[in-house]
C-alpha positions as CSV (number, residue, x, y, z in Angstrom):
1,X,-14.9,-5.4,-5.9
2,X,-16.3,-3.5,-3.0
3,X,-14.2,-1.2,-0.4
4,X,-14.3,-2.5,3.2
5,X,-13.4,-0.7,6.4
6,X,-10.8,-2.0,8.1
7,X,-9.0,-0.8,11.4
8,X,-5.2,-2.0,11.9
9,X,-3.0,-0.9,14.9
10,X,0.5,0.1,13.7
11,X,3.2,1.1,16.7
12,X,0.1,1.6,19.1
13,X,-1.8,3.7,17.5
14,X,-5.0,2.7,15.4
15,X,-6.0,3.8,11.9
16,X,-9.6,3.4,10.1
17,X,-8.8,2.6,6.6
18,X,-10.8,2.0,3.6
19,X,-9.2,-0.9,1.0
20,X,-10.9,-2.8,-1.8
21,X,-11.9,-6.3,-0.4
22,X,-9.4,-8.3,-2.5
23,X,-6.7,-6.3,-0.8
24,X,-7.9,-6.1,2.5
25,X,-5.5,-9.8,3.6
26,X,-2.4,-7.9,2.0
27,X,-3.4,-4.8,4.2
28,X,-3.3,-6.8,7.1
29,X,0.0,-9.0,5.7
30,X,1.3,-5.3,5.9
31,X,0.8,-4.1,9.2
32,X,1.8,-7.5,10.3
33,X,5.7,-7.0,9.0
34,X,5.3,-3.2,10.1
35,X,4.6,-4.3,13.7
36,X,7.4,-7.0,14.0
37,X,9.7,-4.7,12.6
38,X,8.4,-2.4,14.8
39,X,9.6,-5.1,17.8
40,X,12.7,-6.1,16.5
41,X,14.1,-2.3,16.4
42,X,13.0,-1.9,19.9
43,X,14.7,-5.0,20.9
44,X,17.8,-4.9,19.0
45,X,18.6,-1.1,19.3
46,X,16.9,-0.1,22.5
47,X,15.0,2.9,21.2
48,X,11.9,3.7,22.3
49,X,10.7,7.0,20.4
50,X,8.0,5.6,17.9
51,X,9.0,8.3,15.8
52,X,12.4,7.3,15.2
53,X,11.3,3.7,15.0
54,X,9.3,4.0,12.2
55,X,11.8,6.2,10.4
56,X,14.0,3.2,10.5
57,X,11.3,0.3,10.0
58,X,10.1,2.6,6.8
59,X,14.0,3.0,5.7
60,X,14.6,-1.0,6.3
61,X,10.9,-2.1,4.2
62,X,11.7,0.8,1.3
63,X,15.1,-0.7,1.0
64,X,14.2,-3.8,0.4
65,X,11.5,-3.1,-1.8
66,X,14.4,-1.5,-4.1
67,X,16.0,-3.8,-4.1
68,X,13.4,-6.4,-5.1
69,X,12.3,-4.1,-7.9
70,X,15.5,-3.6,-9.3
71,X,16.0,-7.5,-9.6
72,X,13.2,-7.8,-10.9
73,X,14.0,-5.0,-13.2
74,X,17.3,-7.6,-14.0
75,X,15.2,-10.7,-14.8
76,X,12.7,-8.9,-17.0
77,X,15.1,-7.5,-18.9
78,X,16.8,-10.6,-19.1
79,X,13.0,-12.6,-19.9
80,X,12.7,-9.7,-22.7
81,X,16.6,-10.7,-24.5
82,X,15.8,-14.1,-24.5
83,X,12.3,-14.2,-26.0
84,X,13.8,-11.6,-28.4
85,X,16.4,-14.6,-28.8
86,X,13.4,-17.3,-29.2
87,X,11.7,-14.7,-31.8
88,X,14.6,-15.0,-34.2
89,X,15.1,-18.3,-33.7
90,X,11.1,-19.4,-35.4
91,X,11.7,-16.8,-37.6
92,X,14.8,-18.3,-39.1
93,X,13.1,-22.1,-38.7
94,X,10.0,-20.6,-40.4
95,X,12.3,-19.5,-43.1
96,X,14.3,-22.6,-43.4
97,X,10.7,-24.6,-43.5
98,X,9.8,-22.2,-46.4
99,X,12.9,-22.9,-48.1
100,X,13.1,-26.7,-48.2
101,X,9.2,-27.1,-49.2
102,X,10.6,-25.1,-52.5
């Protein structure tokens, strides 16, 4: 796929970017949250230095991202022990097949 320019508007302030075409709707997906985040700090908390705002919306969205990571991080390992489970479960059937045919 091709690169596309895009420019998005984060806290005020607008940025050219260049992003392969199939991510361009995730780009924009992106800034989306950024900029309601961006509104809900200054609503809740009453700040108005951009700076500090972002600090926080980038503390809150990397937070979360952890923590999605490490569950999936759970359930993969989780998928992994039970497939390993599954594997030794044909391997015994194949053996049982094997053993009855004899």
């Amino acid at each position: 796929m091709s690169d596309v320019s895009v420019k998005v508007e984060i806290a005020g302030g607008l940025y050219p970017l260049k992003v392969k075409s199939e991510d361009e709707r995730n780009v924009k997906q992106a800034v989306e949250l950024i900029n309601r985040k961006i509104s809900e700090f200054e609503r809740t908390y009453g700040v108005k230095d951009k700076k500090d705002i972002l600090a926080m919306v980038a503390l809150q969205l990397v937070s979360e991202l952890q923590k999605e990571k490490q569950t999936a991080e759970k359930e993969l390992s989780t998928l992994k022990h039970v497939l390993a489970d599954v594997e030794q479960m044909l391997v015994k059937h194949q053996s049982d097949i094997k053993e009855t045919e004899e």
